[in-house]
C-alpha positions as CSV (number, residue, x, y, z in Angstrom):
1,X,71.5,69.8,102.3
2,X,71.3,69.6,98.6
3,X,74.8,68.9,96.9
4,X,75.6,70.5,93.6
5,X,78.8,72.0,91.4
6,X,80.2,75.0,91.9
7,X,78.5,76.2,88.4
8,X,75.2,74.8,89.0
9,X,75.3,76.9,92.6
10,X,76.8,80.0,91.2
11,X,74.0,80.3,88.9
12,X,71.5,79.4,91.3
13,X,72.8,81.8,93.7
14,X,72.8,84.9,90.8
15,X,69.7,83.8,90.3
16,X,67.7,84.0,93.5
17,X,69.6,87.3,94.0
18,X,68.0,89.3,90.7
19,X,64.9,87.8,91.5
20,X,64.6,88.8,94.9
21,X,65.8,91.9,94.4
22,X,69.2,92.0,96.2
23,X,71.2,93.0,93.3
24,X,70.6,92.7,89.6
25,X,72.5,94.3,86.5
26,X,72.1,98.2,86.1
27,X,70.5,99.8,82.8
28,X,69.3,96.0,82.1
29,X,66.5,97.6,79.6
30,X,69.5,98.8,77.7
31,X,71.3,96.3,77.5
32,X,73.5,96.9,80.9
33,X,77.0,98.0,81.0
34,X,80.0,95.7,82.7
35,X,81.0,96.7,86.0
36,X,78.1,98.2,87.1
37,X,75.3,96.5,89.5
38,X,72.0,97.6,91.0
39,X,71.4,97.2,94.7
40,X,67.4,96.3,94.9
41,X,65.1,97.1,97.8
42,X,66.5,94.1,99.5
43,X,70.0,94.5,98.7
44,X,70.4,98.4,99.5
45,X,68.5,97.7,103.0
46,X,71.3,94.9,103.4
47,X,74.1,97.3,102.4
48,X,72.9,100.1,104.4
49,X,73.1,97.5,107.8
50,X,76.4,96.4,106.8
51,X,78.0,100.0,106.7
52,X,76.2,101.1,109.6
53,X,77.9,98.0,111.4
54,X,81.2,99.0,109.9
55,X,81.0,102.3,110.9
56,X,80.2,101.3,114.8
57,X,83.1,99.3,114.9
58,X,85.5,101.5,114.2
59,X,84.0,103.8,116.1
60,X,84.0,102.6,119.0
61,X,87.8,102.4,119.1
62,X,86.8,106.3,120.6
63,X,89.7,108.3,118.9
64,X,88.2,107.2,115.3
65,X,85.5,109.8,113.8
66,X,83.4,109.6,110.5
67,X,83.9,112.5,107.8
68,X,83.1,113.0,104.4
69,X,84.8,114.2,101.1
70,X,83.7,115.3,97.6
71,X,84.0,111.4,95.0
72,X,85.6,114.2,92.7
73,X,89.6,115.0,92.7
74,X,91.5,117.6,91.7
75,X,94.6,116.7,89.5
76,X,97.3,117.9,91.9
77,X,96.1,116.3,94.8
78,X,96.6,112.2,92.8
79,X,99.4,113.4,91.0
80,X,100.8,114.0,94.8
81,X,99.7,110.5,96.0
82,X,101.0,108.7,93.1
83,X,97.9,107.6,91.7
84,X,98.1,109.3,88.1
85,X,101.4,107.8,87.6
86,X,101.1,104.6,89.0
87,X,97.5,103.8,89.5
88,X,97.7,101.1,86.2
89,X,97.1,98.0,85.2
90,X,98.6,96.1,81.9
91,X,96.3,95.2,79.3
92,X,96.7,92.7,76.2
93,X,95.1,93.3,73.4
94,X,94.1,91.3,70.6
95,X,95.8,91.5,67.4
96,X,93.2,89.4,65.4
97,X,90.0,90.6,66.5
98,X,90.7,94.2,68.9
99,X,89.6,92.5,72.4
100,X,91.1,94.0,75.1
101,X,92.2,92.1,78.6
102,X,94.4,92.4,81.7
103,X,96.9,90.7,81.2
104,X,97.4,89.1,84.3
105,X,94.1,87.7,83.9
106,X,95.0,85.7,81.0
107,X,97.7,84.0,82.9
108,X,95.3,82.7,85.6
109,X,96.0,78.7,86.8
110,X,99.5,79.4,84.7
111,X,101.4,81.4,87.3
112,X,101.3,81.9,90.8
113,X,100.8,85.8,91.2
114,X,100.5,87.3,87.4
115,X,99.6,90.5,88.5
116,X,103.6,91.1,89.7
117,X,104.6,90.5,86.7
118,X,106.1,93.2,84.3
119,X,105.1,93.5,81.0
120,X,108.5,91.9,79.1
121,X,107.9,89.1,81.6
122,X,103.7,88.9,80.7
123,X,104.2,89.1,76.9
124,X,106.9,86.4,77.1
125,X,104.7,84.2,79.3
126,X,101.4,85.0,77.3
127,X,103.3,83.5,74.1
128,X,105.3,80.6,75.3
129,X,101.6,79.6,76.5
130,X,100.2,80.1,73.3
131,X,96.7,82.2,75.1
132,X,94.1,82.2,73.0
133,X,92.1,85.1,72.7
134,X,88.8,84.6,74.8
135,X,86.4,86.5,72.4
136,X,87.8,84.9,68.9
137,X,90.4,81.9,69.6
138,X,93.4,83.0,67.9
139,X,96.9,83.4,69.5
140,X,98.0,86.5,68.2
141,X,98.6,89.4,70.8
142,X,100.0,92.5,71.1
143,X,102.5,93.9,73.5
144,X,101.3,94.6,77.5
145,X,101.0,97.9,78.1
146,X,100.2,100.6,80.8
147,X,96.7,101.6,81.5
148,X,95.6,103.9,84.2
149,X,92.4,103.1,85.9
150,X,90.9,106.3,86.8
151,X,88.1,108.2,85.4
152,X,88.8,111.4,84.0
153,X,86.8,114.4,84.8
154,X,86.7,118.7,84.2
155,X,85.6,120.6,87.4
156,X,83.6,123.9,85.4
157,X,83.4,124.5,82.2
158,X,85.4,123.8,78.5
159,X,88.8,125.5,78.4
160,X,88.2,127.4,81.8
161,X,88.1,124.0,83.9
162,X,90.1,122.0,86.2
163,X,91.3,118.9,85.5
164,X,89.7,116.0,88.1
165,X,89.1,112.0,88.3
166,X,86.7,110.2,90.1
167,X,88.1,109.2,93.0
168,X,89.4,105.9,93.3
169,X,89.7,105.6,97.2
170,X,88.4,107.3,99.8
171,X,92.1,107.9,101.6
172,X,92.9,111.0,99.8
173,X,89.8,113.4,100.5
174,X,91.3,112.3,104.6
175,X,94.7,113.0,104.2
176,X,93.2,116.4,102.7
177,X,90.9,116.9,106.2
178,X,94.4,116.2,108.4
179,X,94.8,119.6,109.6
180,X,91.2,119.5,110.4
181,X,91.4,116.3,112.4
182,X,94.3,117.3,113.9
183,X,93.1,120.4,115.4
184,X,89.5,118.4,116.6
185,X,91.8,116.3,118.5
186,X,93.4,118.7,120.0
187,X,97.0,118.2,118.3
188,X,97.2,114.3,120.0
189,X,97.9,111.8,118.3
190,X,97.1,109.0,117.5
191,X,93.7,109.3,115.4
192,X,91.3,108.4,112.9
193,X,89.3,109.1,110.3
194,X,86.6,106.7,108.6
195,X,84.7,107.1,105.5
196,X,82.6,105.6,103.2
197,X,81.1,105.6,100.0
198,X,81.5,105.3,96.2
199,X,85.3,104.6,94.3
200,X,85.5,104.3,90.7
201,X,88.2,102.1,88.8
202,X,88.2,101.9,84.9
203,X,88.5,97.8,84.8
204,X,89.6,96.6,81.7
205,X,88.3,93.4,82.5
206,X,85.3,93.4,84.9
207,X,83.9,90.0,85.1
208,X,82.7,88.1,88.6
209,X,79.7,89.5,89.3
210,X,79.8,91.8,92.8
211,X,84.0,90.9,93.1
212,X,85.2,93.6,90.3
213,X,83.5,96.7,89.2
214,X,84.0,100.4,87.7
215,X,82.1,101.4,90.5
216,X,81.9,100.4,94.1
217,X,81.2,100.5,98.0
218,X,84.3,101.3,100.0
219,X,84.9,101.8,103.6
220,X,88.0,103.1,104.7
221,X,90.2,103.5,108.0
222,X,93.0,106.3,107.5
223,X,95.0,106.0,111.4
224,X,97.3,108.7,112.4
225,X,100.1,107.8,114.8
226,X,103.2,108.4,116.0
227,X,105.8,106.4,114.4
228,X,107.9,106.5,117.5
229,X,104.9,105.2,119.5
230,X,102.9,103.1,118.0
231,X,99.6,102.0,119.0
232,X,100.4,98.2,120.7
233,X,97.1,96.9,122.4
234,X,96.7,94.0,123.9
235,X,96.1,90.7,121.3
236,X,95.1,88.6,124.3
237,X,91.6,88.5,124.0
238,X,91.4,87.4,120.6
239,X,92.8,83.4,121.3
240,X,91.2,82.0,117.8
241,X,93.9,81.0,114.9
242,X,93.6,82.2,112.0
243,X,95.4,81.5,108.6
244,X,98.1,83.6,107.4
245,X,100.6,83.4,104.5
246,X,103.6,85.9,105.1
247,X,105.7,87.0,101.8
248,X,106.3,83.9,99.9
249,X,109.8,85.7,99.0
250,X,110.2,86.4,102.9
251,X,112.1,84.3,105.6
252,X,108.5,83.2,106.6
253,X,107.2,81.9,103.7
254,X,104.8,79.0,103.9
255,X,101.0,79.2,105.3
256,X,100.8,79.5,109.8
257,X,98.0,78.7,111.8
258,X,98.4,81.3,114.5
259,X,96.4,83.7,117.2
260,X,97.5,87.9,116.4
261,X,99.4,87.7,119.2
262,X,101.7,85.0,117.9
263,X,101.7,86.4,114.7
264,X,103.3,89.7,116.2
265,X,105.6,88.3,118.7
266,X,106.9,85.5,115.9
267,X,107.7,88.6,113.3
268,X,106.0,87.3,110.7
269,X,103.4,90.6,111.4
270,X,106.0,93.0,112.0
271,X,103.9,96.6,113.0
272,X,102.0,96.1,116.2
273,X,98.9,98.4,115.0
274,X,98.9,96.4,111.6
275,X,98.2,93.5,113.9
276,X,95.7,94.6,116.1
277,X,93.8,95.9,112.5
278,X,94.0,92.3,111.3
279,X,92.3,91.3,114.5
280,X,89.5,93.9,114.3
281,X,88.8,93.1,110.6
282,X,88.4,89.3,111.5
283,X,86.0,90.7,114.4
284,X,84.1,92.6,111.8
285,X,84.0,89.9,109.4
286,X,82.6,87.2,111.7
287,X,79.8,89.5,113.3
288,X,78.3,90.5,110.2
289,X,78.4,86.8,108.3
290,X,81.3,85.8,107.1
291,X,82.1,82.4,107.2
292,X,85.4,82.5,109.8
293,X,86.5,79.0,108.6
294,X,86.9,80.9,104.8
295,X,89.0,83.7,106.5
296,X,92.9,84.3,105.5
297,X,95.2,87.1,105.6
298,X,98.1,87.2,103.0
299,X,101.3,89.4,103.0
300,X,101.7,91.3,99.9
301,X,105.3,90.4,98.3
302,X,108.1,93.2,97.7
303,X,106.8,92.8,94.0
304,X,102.9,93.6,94.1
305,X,103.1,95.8,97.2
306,X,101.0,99.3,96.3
307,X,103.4,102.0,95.5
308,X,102.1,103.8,99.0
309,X,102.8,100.9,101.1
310,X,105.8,99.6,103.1
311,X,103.7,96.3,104.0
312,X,100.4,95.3,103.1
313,X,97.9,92.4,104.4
314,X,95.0,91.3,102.2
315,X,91.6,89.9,103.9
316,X,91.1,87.1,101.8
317,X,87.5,85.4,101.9
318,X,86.4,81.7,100.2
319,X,83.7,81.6,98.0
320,X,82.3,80.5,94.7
321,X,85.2,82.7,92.9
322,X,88.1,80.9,95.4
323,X,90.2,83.3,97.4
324,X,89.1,87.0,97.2
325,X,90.6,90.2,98.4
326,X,87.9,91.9,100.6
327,X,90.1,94.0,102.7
328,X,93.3,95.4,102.4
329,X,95.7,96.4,106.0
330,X,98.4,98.8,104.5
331,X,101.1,100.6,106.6
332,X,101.1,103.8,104.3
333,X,104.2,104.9,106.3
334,X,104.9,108.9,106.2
335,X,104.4,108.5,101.9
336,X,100.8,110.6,101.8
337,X,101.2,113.1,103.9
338,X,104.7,114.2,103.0
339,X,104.2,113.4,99.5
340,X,101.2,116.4,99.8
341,X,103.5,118.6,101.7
342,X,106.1,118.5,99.3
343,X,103.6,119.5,96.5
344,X,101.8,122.0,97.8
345,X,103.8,123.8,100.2
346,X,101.6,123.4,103.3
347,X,103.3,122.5,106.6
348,X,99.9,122.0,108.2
349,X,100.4,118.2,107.8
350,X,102.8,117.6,110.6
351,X,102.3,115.7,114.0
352,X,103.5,117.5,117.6
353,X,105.3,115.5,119.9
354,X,105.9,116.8,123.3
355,X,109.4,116.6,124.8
356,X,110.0,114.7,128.5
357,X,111.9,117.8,129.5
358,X,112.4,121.3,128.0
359,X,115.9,121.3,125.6
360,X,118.5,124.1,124.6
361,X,119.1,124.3,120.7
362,X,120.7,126.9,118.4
363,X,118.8,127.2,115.5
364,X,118.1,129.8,112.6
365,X,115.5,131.5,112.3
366,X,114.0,134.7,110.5
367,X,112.8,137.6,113.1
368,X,109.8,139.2,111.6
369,X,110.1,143.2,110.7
370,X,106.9,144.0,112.2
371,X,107.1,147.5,110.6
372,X,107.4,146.2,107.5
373,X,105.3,142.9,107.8
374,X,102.5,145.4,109.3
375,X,101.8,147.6,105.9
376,X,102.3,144.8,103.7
377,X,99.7,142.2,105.2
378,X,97.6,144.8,107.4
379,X,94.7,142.5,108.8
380,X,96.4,139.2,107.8
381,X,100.0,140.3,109.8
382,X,99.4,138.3,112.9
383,X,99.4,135.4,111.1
384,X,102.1,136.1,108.9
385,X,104.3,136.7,112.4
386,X,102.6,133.3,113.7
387,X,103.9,131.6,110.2
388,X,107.6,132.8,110.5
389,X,107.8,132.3,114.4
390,X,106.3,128.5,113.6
391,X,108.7,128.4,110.9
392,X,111.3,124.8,111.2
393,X,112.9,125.0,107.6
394,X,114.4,128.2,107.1
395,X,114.6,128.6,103.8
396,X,118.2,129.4,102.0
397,X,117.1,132.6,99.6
398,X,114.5,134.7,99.8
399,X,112.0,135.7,98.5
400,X,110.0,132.5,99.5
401,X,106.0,131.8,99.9
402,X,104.8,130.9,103.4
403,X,101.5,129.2,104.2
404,X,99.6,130.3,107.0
405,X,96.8,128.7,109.3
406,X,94.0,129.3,107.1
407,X,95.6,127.6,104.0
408,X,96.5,130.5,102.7
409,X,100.6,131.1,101.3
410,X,101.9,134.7,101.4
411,X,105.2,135.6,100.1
412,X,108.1,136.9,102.0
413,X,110.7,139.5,100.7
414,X,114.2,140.1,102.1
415,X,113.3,143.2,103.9
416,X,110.1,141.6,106.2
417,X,112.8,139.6,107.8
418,X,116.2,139.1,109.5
419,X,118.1,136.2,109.3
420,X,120.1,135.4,113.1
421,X,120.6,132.7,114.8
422,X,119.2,132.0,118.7
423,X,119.4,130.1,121.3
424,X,115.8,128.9,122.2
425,X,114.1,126.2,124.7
426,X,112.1,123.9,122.5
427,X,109.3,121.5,124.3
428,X,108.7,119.6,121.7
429,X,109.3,118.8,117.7
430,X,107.2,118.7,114.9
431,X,107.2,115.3,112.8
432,X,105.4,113.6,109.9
433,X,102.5,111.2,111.1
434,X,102.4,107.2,109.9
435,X,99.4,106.1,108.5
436,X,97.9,102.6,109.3
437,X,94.8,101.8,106.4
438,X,91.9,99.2,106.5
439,X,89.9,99.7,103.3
440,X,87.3,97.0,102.8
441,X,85.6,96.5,99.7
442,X,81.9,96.5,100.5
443,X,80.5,94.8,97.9
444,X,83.1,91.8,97.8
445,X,82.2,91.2,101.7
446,X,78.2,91.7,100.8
447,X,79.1,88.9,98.0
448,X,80.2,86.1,100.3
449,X,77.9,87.4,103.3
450,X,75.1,86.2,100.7
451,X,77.5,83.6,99.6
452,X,78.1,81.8,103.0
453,X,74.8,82.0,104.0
454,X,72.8,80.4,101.2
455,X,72.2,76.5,101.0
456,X,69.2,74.1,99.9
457,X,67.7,71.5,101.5
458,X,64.9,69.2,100.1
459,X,62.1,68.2,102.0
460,X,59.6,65.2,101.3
461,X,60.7,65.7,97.2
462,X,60.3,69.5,97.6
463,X,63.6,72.1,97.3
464,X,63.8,74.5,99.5
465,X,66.3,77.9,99.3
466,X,67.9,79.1,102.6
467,X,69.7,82.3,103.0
468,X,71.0,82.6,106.7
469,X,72.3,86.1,107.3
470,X,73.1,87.7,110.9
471,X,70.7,89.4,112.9
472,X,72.1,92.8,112.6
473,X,72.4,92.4,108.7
């Protein structure tokens, strides 16, 4: 095995890549453009393999299914998830020359996790370090501020169209498809959906090759389940340790050496299903190449946690860029999908759960005026009855609009209805669904796939490259 630095490897490494065609720089003939790579007739075959894997995986759980969504977004449905408010990162720029970097970037080696920092707290610790600027040298920088990360769009044409974005994760387009799921599973939870394909994120700084780009591979887990019942399987049959470094602010602070199971009953991973994800990515890892001795999982701290997330696990892998986030385990909690009811009215994003025994409540409700509701809707009045009788928050005035089954909202005046209160037998209530996410960053596992698997060797005064990959890869 031939010894060299980590610069003299890296290069080596980029190099046998672009000239065997596994990926290489896109528009090169133009000059290329930052962010973006090229898979080549090598590289795609190996990205195809690697999805495909993927995608059996999860499968195979048996309540997981595959869909697909459009890469472009309406406005209402990120301004609902959060994304067009808080989907940022702080830049620095320049006052000398105009350069432009993240500012957590420039405070790499100088504190432990820059990107939690806010931007008071980045501009004070960019100046008492005297940065320099990285394209001209001088120390002169203006203050952090806000810059969100997506890629604005129009769906149709000049005035007439729709604001959109690119999409930057796949999560949304499923939280969309939940009614649809729901009803293909026949109203039991829990449940997935998987999906994969193309995210875009406006880097300010891309750099690193394959590790950060403006637009890349994702493969996403969204997990439906009951937050009353959570999925627990068994963590037996994975006896390996692995390493794992909780919340550094948390009571478990420090780095563990641990099997899943440990991990869960200890409390340092507190959600069994977040667990048994963390056991299933290693699995993933490991069979398509990953080096399992350059495997770690780290706990998000209350300071960098994704404004979606209640607790968050990155998949970090070891390579020629250190640590990396590959993969990302977030409990998403209720946030998504009652985030999207409360914006758009739909209560077609609710979970069922079924009672032990039948129970006696008093409740309010609104009695439909079928002679009213009949000449009003004509053809669409049975659903309009179905609607009200389904109906859980009675509102306080009317009129009020109403969504039916078919996505649909009708409005409802005073005399369609009467307001009374019944006795009823209830076998069940209606509830908002947790989500449990896996996203994995394609490319970034790809990168140290190739990465853990090259070497040389020299043989009688001749060097010879190596690139072990897995048989299914």
């Amino acid at each position: 095995m031939v010894t060299m630095s980590n610069e003299d490897r890296l290069g080596r490494l980029t190099s046998l890549l672009r000239r065997r065609g596994v990926v290489l720089p896109s528009y090169e003939i133009y000059g290329g453009v930052s962010g973006l790579i090229d898979y080549g007739p090598v590289g795609a075959r190996i990205k195809r393999k690697v999805i495909d894997v993927w995608v059996d995986h999860w499968t195979s759980i048996g309540n997981v299914v595959e869909v697909d969504s459009p890469t472009i977004t309406p406005e209402p449905v990120l301004v609902a998830s959060g994304h067009v408010d808080e989907f940022n990162d702080h830049m620095s720029e320049c006052g000398a020359c105009g350069a432009v970097f993240r500012s957590d970037y420039l405070l790499e080696g100088l504190h432990p996790n820059p990107d939690s920092l806010e931007a008071s707290d980045l501009d004070d610790k960019i100046t008492d370090s005297a940065i320099s600027c990285p394209s001209c040298g001088e120390s002169e920088w203006k203050g952090a501020s806000p810059m969100n990360l997506m890629f604005p769009t129009r769906i149709g044409a000049k005035r007439g169209g729709r604001v959109a974005y690119m999409r930057p994760e796949t999560a949304q387009g499923m939280f969309m498809l939940y009614p649809a799921l729901f009803r293909h599973f026949r109203q039991k939870l829990p449940f997935g959906a998987i999906q994969t394909g193309k995210g875009y994120r406006n880097e300010i700084s891309p750099r690193q090759g394959m590790i950060r780009l403006r637009e890349f591979n994702m493969a996403e887990l969204e997990y439906f389940i009951d937050p009353d019942e959570p999925p627990n399987p068994n963590l037996g049959r994975w006896d390996n340790s692995v390493l794992l470094l909780p919340d550094p602010e948390g009571s478990h602070a420090g780095e563990h050496s641990m099997t899943f199971s440990e991990a869960l009953g200890s409390g340092i991973v507190k959600h069994p299903t977040v667990a048994w994800f963390l056991a299933l990515t290693w699995d993933f890892l490991v069979n398509v190449g990953v080096d399992p001795k350059r495997i770690r999982f780290r706990q998000h701290a209350s300071t960098e946690m994704a404004h979606y997330a209640a607790d968050c696990w990155d998949c970090e892998l070891n390579g020629e860029y250190g640590w990396i986030e590959a993969v990302g385990i977030a409990n998403r909690t209720c946030h998504d999908l009652l985030s999207h009811e409360e914006h758009s009215g739909s209560k077609l994003l609710r979970g069922w759960r079924q009672f032990d025994s039948p129970r006696t409540e008093t409740r309010e409700v609104l009695a439909p005026n079928r002679a009213v509701i009949g000449p009003a809707f004509k053809g669409e009045a049975g659903a309009v009855v179905d609607a009200l009788s389904e109906l859980i928050d009675v509102p306080d005035s009317l009129p009020f609009m109403i969504p039916l089954a078919d996505g649909s909202n009708v409005e409802i005046v005073e005399e369609m209805v009467t307001r009374r209160v019944e006795k009823m037998t209830v076998h069940g209530e209606y509830f908002t669904p947790h989500v449990i996410e896996p996203a994995f960053g394609i490319d970034r596992i790809i990168w140290h796939i190739l990465d853990h698997g090259y070497s040389e060797t020299e043989k009688e005064g001749e060097r010879y490259t190596i690139l072990r990959l897995k048989q299914d890869v």
